[in-house]
C-alpha positions as CSV (number, residue, x, y, z in Angstrom):
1,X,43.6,-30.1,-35.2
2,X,44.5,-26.5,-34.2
3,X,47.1,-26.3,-31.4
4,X,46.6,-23.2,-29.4
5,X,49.1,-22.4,-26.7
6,X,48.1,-20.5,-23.7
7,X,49.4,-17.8,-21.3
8,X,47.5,-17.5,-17.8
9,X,48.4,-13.8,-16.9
10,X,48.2,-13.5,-13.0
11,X,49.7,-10.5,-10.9
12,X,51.6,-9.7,-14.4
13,X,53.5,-12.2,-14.6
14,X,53.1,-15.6,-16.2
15,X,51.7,-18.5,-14.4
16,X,50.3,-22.0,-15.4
17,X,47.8,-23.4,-13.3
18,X,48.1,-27.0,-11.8
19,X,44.3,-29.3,-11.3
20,X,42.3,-26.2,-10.3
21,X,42.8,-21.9,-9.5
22,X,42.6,-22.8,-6.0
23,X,44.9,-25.4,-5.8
24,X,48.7,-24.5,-7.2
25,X,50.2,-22.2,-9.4
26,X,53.8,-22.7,-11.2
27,X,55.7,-19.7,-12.2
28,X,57.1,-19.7,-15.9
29,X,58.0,-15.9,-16.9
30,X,58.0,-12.2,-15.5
31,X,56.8,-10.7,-18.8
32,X,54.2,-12.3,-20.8
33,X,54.8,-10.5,-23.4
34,X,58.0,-12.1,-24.4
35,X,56.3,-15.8,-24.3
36,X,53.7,-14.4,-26.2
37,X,56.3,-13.5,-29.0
38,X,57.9,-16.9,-28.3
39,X,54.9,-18.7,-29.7
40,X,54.5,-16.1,-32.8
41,X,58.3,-16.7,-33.2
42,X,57.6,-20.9,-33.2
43,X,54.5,-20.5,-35.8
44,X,51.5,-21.2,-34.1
45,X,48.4,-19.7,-35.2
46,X,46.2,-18.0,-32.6
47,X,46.8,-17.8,-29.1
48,X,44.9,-18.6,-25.8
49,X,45.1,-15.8,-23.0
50,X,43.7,-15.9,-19.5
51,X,43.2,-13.5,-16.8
52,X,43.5,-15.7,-14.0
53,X,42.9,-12.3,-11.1
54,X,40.4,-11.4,-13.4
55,X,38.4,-15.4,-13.5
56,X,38.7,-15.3,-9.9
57,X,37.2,-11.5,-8.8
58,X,34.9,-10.9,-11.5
59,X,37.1,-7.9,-13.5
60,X,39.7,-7.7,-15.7
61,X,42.8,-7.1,-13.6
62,X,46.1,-7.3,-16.3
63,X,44.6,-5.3,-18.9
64,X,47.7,-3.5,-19.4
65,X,50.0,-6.5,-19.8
66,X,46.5,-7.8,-22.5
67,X,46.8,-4.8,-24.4
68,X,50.8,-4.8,-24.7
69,X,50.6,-8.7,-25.7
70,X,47.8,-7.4,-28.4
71,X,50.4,-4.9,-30.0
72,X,53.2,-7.3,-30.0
73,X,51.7,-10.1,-32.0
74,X,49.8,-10.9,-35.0
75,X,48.0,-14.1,-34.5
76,X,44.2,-13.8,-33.5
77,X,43.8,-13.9,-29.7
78,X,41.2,-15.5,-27.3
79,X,41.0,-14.1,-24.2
80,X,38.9,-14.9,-21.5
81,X,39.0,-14.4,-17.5
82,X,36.3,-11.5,-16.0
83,X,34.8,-10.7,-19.0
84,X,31.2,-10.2,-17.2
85,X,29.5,-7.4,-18.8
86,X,29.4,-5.8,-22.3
87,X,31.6,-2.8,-22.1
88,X,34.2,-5.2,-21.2
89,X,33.4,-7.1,-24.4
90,X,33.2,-4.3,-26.4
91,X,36.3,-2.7,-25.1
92,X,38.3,-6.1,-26.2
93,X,36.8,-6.4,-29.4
94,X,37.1,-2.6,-30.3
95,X,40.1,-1.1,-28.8
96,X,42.5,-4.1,-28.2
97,X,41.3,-6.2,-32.0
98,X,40.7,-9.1,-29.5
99,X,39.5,-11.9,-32.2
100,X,37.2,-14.4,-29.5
101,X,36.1,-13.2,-26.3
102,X,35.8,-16.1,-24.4
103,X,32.6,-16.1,-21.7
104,X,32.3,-18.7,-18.6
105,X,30.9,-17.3,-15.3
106,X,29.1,-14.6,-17.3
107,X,27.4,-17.2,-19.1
108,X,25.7,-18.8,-16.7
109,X,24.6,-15.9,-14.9
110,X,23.7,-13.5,-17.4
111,X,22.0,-15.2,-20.8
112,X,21.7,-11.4,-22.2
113,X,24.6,-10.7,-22.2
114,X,25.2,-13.7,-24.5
115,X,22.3,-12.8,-26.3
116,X,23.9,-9.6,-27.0
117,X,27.6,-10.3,-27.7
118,X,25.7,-12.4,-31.1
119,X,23.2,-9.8,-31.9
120,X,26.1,-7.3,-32.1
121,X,29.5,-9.2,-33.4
122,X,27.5,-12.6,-34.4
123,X,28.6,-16.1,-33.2
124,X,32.2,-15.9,-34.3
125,X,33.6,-13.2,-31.5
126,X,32.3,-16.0,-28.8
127,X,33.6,-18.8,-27.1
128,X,31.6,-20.4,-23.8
129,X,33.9,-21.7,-21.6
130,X,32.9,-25.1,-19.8
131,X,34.9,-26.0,-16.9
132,X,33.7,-29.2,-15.2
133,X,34.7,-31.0,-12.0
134,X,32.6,-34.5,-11.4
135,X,30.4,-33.8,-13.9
136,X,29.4,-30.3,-13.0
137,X,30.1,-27.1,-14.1
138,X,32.0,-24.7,-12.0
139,X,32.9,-21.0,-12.2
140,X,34.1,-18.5,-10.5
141,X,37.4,-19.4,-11.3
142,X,36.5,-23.0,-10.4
143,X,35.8,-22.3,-6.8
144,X,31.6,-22.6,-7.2
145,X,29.2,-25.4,-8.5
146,X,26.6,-24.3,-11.0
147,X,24.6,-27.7,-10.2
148,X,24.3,-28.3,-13.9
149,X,26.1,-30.9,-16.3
150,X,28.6,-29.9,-19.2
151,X,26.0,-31.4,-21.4
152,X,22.9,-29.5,-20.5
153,X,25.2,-26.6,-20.1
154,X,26.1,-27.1,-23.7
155,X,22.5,-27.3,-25.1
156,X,21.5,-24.2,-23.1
157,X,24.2,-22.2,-25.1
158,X,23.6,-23.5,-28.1
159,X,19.3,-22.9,-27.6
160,X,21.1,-19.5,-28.0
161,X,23.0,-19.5,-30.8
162,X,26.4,-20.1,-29.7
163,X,28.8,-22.1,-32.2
164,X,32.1,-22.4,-30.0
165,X,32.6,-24.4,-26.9
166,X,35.8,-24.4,-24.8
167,X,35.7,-27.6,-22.8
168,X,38.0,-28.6,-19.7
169,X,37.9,-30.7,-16.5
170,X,39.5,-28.6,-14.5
171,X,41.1,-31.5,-12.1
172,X,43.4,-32.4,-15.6
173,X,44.5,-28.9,-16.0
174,X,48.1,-28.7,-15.7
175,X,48.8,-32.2,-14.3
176,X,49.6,-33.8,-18.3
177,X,47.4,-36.4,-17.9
178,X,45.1,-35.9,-21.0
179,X,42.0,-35.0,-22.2
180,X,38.7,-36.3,-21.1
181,X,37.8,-38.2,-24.0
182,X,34.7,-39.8,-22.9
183,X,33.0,-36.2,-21.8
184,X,34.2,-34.5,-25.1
185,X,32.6,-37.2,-27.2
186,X,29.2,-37.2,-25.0
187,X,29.3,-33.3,-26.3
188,X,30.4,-34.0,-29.7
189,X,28.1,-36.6,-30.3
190,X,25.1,-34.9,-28.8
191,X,25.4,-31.2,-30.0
192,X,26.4,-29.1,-33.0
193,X,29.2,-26.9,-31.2
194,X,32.1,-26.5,-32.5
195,X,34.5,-27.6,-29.4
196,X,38.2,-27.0,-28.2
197,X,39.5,-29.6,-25.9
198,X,41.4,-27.8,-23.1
199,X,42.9,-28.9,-20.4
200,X,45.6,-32.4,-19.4
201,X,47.6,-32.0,-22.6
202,X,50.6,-33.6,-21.9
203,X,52.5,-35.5,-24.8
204,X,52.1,-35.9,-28.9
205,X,50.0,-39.4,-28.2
206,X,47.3,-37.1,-26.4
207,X,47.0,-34.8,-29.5
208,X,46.8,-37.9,-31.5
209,X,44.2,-39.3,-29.3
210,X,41.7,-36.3,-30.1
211,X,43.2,-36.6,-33.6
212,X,42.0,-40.3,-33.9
213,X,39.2,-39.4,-32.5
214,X,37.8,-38.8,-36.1
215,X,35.0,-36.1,-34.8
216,X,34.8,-32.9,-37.3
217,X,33.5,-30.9,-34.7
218,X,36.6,-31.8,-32.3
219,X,38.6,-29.3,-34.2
220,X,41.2,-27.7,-31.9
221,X,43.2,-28.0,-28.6
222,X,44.4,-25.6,-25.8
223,X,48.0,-26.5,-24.6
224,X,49.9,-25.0,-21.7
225,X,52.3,-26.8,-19.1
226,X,53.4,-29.7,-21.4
227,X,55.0,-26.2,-24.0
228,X,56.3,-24.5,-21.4
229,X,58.3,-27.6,-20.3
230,X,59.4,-29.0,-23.7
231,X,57.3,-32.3,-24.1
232,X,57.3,-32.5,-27.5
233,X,60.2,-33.9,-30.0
234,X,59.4,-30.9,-32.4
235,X,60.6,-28.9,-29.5
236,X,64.0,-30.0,-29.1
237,X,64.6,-28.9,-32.7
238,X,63.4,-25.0,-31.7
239,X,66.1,-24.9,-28.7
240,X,68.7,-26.3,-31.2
241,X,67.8,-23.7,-32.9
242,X,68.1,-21.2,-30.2
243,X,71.0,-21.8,-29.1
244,X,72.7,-20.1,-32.5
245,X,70.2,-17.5,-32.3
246,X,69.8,-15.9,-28.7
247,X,67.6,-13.0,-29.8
248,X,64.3,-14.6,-28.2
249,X,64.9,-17.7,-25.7
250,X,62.2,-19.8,-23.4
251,X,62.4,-18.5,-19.9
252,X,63.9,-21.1,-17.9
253,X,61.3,-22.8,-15.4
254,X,61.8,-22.0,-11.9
């Protein structure tokens, strides 16, 4: 199981967002950048960024702060959050080295665009997003319904040759109260995707649960709040750590 932490990037600065855009935001960090090179520093293998301004107008709005976080690390990076037309894609993919765009709005609005993003980089520089609340899709930074379910969601992007599903119920995100087991299976069992769980993470036991789980395709997990806040044991050994070397600490929580 692939942990992938995530930074949500709004105004410049480094948010993390609490059951739903419209909702709560907490504030972690000034500089993404520097918990960008935290996560590098602590050995984790990719990384998860989002464009919160850019999820909720429709445009890429921190694309300086993107490209400075690209240049600092060298772990492959998702990044999702306005990407709605192809010269965005293409810009991310080209000139920033942007490993996985990562689609959700777009998706359900524009199927040539998806159709596109494979012809030209193939399945492997996409991800859908799929962000449900009560068993409906949402978008526009979770703010509209798309009056479809994940499920049928899922089988429309995989009619067109998508491989990678990110899945999250959007009233778990932030509040560490898991994953949504029953809704990930449902698409597990009744698919091909490959999916990453997103979303509730909030303790080892709910990595283990998806872990236990015992479903190939179930392969990785986006983390946020429960990192930021030091909720694993493996943690406390990094601030030990830390505190003899000074050179790159977690930004206290305010």
């Amino acid at each position: 199981m692939l942990v992938i932490p995530v930074i949500d990037i709004k105004d410049g600065q480094c948010f993390r967002i609490i059951s739903g855009l419209d909702k709560q935001t907490h504030y972690y960090c000034g500089n993404p950048v520097t918990i960008a090179k935290l996560f590098r520093k602590e050995n984790f293998k990719a990384l998860h960024i989002t464009d919160l301004d850019g999820a909720i107008y429709g445009a890429m709005k921190n694309y300086p702060v993107i490209k400075e976080i690209t240049r600092s690390v060298d772990i492959p990076i998702l990044l999702g959050g306005g990407i709605r037309d192809f010269e965005t894609v293409k810009k991310m993919v080209e000139d920033l080295g942007v490993y996985r765009v990562v689609i959700g709005t777009a998706a359900m609005e524009k199927k040539d665009l998806i159709k596109k993003i494979l012809d030209v980089y193939t399945h492997s520089k996409i991800a859908i997003s799929i962000d449900e609340k009560l068993n409906n899709v949402v978008t526009d930074g979770w703010v509209n319904y798309a009056n479809i379910t994940p499920l049928d969601f899922a089988k429309n992007m995989e009619e067109l040759g998508v491989k990678r599903i990110i899945y999250q119920d959007v009233t778990r995100v932030g509040n560490l109260s898991g994953p949504h087991i029953a809704r990930l299976m449902e698409l597990a069992k009744n698919t091909n995707l490959k999916i990453t769980s997103a979303g509730g993470i909030g303790n080892y036991l709910h990595l283990k649960q998806l872990v236990d789980l015992n479903i190939p395709n179930i392969d990785s997990v986006i983390v946020g709040r429960a990192l930021y806040e030091n909720r694993f044991p493996c943690q406390a050994i990094w601030r030990d750590i830390e505190k003899t070397d000074t050179s790159l600490e977690l930004p206290k929580v305010k």
